[in-house]
C-alpha atoms as an extended CHARMM CRD file, in Angstrom:
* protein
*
       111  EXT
         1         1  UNK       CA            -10.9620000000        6.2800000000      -11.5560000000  PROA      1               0.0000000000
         2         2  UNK       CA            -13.6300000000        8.1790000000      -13.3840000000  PROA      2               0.0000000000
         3         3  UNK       CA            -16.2730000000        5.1260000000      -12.9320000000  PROA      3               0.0000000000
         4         4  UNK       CA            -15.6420000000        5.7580000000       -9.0990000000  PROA      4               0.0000000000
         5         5  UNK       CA            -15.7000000000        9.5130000000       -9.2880000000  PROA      5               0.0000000000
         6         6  UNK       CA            -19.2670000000        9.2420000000      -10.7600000000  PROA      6               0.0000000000
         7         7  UNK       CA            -20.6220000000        6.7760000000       -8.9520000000  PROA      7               0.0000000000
         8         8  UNK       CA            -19.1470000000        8.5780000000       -5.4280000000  PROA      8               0.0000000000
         9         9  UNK       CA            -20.2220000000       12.0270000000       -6.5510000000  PROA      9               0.0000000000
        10        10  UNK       CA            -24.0980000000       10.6630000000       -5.9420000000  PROA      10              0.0000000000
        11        11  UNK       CA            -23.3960000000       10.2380000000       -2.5140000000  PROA      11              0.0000000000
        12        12  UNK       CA            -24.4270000000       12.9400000000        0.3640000000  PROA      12              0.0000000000
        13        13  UNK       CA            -21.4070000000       14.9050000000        0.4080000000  PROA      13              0.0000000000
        14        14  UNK       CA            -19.0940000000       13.2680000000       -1.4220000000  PROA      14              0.0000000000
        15        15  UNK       CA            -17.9260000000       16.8430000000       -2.7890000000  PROA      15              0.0000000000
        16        16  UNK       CA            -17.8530000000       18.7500000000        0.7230000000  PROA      16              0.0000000000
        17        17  UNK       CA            -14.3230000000       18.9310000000        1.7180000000  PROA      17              0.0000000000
        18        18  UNK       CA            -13.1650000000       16.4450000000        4.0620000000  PROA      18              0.0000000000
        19        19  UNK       CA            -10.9220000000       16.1790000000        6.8900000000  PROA      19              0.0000000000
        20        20  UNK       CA             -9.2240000000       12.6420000000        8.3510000000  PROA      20              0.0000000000
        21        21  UNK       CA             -6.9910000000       12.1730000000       11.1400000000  PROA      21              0.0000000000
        22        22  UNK       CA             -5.3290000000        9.2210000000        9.3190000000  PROA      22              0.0000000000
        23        23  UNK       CA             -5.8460000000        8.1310000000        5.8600000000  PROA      23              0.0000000000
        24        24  UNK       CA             -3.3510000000        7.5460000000        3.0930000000  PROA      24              0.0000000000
        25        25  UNK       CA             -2.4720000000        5.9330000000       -0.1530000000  PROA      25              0.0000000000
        26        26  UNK       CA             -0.4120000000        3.2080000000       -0.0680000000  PROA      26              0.0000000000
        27        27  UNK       CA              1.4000000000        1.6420000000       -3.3180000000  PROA      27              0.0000000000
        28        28  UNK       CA              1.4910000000       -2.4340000000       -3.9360000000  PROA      28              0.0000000000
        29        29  UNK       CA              2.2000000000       -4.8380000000       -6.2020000000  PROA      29              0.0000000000
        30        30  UNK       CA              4.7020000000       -1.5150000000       -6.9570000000  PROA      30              0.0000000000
        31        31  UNK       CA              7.5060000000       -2.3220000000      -10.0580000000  PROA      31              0.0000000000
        32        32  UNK       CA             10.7620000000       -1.3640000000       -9.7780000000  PROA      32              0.0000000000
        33        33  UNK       CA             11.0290000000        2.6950000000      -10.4950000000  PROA      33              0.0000000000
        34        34  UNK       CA             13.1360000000        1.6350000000      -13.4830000000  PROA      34              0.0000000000
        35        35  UNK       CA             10.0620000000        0.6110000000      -15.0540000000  PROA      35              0.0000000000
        36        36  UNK       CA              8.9340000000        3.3860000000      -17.3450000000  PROA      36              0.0000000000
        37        37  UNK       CA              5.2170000000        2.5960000000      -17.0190000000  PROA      37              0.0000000000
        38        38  UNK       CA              5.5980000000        2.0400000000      -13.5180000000  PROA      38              0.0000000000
        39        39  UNK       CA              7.3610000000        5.5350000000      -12.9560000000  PROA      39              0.0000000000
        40        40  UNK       CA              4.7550000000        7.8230000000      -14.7620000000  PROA      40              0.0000000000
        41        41  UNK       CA              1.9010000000        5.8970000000      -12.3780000000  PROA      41              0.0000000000
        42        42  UNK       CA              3.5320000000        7.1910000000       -9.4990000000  PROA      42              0.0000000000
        43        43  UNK       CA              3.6330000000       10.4800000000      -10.6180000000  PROA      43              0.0000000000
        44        44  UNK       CA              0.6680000000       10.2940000000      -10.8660000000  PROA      44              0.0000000000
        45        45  UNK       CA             -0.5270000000        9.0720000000       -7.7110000000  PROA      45              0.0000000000
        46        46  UNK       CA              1.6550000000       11.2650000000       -5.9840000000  PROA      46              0.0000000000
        47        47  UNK       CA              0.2880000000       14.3660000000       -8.0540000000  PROA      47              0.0000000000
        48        48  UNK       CA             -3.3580000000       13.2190000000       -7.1920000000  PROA      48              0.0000000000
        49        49  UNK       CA             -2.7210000000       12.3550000000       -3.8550000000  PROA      49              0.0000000000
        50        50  UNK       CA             -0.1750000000       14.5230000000       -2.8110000000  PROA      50              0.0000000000
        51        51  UNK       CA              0.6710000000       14.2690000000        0.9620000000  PROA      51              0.0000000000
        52        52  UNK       CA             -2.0230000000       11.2920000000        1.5220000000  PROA      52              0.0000000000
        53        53  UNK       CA              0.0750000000        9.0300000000       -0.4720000000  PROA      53              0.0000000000
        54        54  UNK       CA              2.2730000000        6.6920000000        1.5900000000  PROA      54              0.0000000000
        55        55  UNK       CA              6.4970000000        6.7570000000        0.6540000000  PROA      55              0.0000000000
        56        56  UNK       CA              6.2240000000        3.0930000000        1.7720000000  PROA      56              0.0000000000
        57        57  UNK       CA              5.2010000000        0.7260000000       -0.9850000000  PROA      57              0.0000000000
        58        58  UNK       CA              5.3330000000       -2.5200000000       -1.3580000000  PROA      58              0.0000000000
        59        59  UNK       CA              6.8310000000       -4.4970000000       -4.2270000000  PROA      59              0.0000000000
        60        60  UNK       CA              5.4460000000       -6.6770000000       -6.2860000000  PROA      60              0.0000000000
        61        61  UNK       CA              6.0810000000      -10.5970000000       -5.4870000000  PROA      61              0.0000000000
        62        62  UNK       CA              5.1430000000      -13.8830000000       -5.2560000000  PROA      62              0.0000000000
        63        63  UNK       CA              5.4160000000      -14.7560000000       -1.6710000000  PROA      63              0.0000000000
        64        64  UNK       CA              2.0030000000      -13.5400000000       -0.6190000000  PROA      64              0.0000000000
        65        65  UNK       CA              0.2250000000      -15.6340000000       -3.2680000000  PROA      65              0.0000000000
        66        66  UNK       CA              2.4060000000      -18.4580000000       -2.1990000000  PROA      66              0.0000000000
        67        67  UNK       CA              0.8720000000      -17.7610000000        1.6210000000  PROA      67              0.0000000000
        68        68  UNK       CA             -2.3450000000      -17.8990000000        0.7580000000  PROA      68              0.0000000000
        69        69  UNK       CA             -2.1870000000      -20.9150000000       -1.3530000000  PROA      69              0.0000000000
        70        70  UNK       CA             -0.8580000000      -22.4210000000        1.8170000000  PROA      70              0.0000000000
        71        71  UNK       CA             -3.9850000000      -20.7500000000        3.8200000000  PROA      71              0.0000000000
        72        72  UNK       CA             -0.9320000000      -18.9300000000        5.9040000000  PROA      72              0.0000000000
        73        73  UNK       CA              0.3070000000      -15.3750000000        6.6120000000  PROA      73              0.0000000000
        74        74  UNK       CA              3.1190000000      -14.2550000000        4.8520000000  PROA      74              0.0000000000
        75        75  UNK       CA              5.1500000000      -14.2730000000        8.1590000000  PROA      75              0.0000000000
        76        76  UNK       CA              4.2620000000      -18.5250000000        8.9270000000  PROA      76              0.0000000000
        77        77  UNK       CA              5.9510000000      -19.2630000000        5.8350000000  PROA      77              0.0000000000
        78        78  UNK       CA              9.4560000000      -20.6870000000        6.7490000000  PROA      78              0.0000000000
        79        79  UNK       CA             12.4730000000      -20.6240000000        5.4770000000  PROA      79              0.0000000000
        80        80  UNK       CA             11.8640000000      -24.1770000000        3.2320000000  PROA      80              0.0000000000
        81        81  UNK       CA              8.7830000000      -22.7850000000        1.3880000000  PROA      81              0.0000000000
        82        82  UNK       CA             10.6990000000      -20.1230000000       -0.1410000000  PROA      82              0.0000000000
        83        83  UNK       CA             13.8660000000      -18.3570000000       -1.3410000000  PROA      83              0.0000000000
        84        84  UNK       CA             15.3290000000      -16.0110000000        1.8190000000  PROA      84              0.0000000000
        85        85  UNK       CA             16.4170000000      -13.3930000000       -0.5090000000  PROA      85              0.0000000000
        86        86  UNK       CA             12.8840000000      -12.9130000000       -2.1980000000  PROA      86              0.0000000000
        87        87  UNK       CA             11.0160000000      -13.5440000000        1.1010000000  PROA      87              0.0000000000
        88        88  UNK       CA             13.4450000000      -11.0130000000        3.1870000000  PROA      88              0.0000000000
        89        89  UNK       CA             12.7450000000       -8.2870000000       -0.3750000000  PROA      89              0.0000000000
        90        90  UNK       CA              8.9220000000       -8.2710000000        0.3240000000  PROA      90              0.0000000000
        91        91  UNK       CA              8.8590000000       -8.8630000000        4.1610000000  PROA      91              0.0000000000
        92        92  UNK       CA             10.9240000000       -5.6050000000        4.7290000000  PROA      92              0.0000000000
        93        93  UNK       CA              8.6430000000       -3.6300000000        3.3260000000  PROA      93              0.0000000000
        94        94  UNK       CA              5.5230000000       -4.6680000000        4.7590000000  PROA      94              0.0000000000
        95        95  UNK       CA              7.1820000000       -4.2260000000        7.9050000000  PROA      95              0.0000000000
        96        96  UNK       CA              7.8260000000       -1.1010000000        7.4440000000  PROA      96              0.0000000000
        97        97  UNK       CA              4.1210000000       -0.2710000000        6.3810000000  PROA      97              0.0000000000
        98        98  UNK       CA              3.0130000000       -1.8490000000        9.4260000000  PROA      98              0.0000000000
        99        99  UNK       CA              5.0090000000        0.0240000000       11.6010000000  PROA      99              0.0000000000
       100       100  UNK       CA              4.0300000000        3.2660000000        9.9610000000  PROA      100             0.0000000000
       101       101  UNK       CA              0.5220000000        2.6120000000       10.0080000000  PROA      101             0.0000000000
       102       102  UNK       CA              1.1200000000        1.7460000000       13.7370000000  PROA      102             0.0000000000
       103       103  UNK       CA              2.6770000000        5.6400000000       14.3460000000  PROA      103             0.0000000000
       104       104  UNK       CA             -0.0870000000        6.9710000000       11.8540000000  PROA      104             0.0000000000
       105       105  UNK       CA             -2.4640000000        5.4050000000       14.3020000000  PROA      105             0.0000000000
       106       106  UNK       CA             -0.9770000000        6.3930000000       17.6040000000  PROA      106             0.0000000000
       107       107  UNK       CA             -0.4130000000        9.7860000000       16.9220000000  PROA      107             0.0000000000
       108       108  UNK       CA             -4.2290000000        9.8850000000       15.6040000000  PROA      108             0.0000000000
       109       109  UNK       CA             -5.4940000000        8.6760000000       19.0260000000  PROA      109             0.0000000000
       110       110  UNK       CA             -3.2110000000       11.2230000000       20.6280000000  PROA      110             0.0000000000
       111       111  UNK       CA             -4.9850000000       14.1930000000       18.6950000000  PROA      111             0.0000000000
C-alpha cells in the first residue's frame, strides 16, 4: 500500500479530494471470518475504506481457476466439471456482487 501511495502521490492531484458517483472496495479470494488473519484484514479495509468498501465479498475457491483452465466463465461450467455444493458457495456470491454493482450503476446514471 505504501509503494502505491508514493508512486500515486506524484500524480496531478492525487491529494485533492475527490468525489465518485460509484466506486467501491470489493473483498475476494475473502477467508472465512473465523480466520484470525483474515478478520484483522478486514478491519482494516473497512477502517481505511470506510463506506467505499463493498459488504459483498467473495470467497475464496477453486472454481474460477478451474473456468479458466477450461477457457470458460465460471457460469459455462456444468454441473459434471464440479462439485454443486462448492460451485453453488462461490456462484452466490458473485451474483450478488453483480447485482449490486448493477444498482450501484443505475442509481449513478440516475444522479
Amino acid at each position: 500500500w505504501q509503494v502505491y501511495v508514493e508512486l500515486a502521490s506524484k500524480l496531478p492531484g492525487f491529494l485533492q479530494e475527490k468525489q465518485y458517483d460509484a466506486v467501491e472496495v470489493f473483498v475476494t479470494k475473502a477467508k472465512p471470518d473465523s480466520d484470525e488473519t483474515s478478520a484483522t484484514i478486514k478491519d482494516w479495509l473497512r477502517s481505511s475504506f470506510g463506506k467505499n468498501l463493498c459488504e459483498v465479498s467473495v470467497p475464496e475457491s477453486s472454481i474460477p481457476q478451474k473456468a479458466s483452465s477450461e477457457m470458460k466463465t465460471v457460469y459455462d461450467l456444468s454441473g459434471k466439471d464440479i462439485s454443486s455444493s462448492a460451485y453453488k458457495r462461490y456462484k452466490e456470491p458473485v451474483d450478488d456482487l453483480v447485482s449490486h454493482i448493477c444498482e450501484q450503476l443505475t442509481l449513478s446514471w440516475r444522479r
